[in-house]
C-alpha positions in Angstrom: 80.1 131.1 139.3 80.6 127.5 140.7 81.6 125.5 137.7 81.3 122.9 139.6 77.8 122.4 140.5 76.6 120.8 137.9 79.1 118.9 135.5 77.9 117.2 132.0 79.7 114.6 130.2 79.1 114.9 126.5 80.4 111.8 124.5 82.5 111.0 121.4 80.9 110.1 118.4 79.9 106.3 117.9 80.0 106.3 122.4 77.7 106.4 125.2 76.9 107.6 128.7 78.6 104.2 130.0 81.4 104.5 128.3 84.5 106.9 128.7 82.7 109.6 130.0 81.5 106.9 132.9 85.1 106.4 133.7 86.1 110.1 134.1 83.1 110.7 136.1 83.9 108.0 138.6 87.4 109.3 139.1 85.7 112.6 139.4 82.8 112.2 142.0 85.4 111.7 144.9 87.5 115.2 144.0 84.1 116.7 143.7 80.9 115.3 146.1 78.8 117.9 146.3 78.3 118.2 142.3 75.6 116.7 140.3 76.9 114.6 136.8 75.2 114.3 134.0 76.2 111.6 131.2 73.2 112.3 128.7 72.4 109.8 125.9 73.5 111.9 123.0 72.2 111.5 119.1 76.0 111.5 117.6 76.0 108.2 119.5 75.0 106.7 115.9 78.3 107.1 114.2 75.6 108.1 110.8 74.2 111.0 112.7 76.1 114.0 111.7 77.6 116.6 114.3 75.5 119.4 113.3 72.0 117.2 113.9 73.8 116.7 117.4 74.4 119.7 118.2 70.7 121.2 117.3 69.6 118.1 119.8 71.9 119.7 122.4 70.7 123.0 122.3 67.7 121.3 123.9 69.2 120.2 126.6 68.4 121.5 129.2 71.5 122.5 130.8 71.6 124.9 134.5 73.3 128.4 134.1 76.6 128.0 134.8 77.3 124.5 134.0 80.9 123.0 133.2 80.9 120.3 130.1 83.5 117.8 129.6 83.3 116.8 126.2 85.1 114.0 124.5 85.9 113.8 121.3 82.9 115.4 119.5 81.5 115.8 122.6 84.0 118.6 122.8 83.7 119.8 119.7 79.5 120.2 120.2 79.9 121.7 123.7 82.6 124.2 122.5 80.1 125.3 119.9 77.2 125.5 122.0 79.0 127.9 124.1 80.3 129.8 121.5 76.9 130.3 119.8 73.9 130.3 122.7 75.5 129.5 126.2 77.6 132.0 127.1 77.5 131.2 130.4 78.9 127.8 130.6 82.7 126.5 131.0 83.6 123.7 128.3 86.6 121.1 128.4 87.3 119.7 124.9 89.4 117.0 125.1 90.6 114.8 122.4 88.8 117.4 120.4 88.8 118.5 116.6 88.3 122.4 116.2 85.9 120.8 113.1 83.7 118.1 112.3 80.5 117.7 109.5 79.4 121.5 109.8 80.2 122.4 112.7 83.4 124.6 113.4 84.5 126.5 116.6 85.2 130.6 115.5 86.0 132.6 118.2 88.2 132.3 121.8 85.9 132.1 124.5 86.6 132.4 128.6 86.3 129.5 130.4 87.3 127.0 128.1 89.9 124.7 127.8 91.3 122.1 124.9 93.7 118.7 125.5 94.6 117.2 122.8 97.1 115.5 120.6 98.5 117.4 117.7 99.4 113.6 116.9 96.2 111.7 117.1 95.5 110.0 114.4 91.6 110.6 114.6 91.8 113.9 115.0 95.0 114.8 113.2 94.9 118.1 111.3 92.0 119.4 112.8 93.3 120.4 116.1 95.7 123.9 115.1 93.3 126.0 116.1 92.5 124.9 119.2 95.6 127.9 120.5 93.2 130.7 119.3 90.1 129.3 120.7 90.8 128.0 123.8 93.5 128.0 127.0 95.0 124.7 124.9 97.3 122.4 125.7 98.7 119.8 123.3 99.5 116.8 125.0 102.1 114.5 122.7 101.3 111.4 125.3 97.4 112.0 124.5 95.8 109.7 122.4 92.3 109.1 121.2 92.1 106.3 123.8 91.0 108.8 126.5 90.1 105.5 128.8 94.0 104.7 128.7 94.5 108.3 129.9 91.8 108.8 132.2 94.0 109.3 135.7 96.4 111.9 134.2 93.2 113.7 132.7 91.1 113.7 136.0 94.2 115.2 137.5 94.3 118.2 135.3 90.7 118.6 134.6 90.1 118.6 138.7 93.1 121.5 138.8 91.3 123.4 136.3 87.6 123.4 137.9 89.3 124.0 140.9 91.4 127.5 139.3 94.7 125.8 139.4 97.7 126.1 137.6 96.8 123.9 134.6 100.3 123.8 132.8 102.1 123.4 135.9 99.8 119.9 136.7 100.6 118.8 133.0 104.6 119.2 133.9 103.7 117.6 137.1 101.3 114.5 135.2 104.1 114.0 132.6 106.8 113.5 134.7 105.2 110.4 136.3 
């Protein structure tokens, strides 16, 4: 499959399409310029709606076979699910992610997914131990929930990832700048 063909940006809860996912996707669009982004308006925008409403609003999406997600925050979290329970088919990267929010949980390991997060942020903190049995994870200490403050080192890795690369050796590689 060509993960990426068509790339979505799912945001974090209380965010938008301008936001944080806007950033990644700009530093994105010049590793990748044949691929179509998509920064959909999504209903946990409103910090009251609750993941699980979100994600039933997602499953309406209508997403191509084969997509790649990059998910922020409970972006993540609903995309990781999604796959898990109806889209087979498509890649997910979680980052800043909880393994749990509301009623929605992530069960099972699933191919073609990938987790970065901080064992140590404070937002998501506790929910994140998981992530080693569901995902190819990686716990990033200098991670923090400001993904905007981290968005180079990020494009870097998520960029070696949809392109098959060695994901762990461009973390040692990020860290070390």
């Amino acid at each position: 499959m060509n993960w990426r063909e068509n790339i979505f940006l799912f945001h974090g809860k209380g965010g938008r399409p301008i936001g944080s996912v806007m950033q990644l996707e700009e530093l994105l669009r010049p590793e990748f310029p044949q691929t179509r982004f998509y920064r959909p308006a999504l209903l946990h925008g409103d910090p009251a709606v609750l993941a699980e409403e979100s994600l039933r609003a997602i499953e309406e999406l209508e997403i191509p076979e084969g997509a790649t997600i990059i998910g922020i925050s409970l972006g993540g979290l609903v995309a990781a699910r999604l796959q898990e329970t109806a889209r087979k088919d498509l890649q997910v990267i979680a980052i800043s992610s909880p393994t749990w929010a509301d009623g929605v949980s992530v069960a099972r390991m699933m191919p073609h997914r990938l987790a970065l997060y901080s064992s140590r942020d404070a937002v998501i903190e506790g929910r994140t131990a998981e992530w080693p049995w569901l995902a190819e994870a990686h716990d990033l200490p200098w991670l923090t929930h400001d993904t905007d403050a981290h968005k180079r080192p990020l494009t870097r890795i998520v960029a070696c990832y949809l392109r098959g690369g060695d994901v762990g050796a461009e973390i040692e590689a990020v860290a070390k700048l």
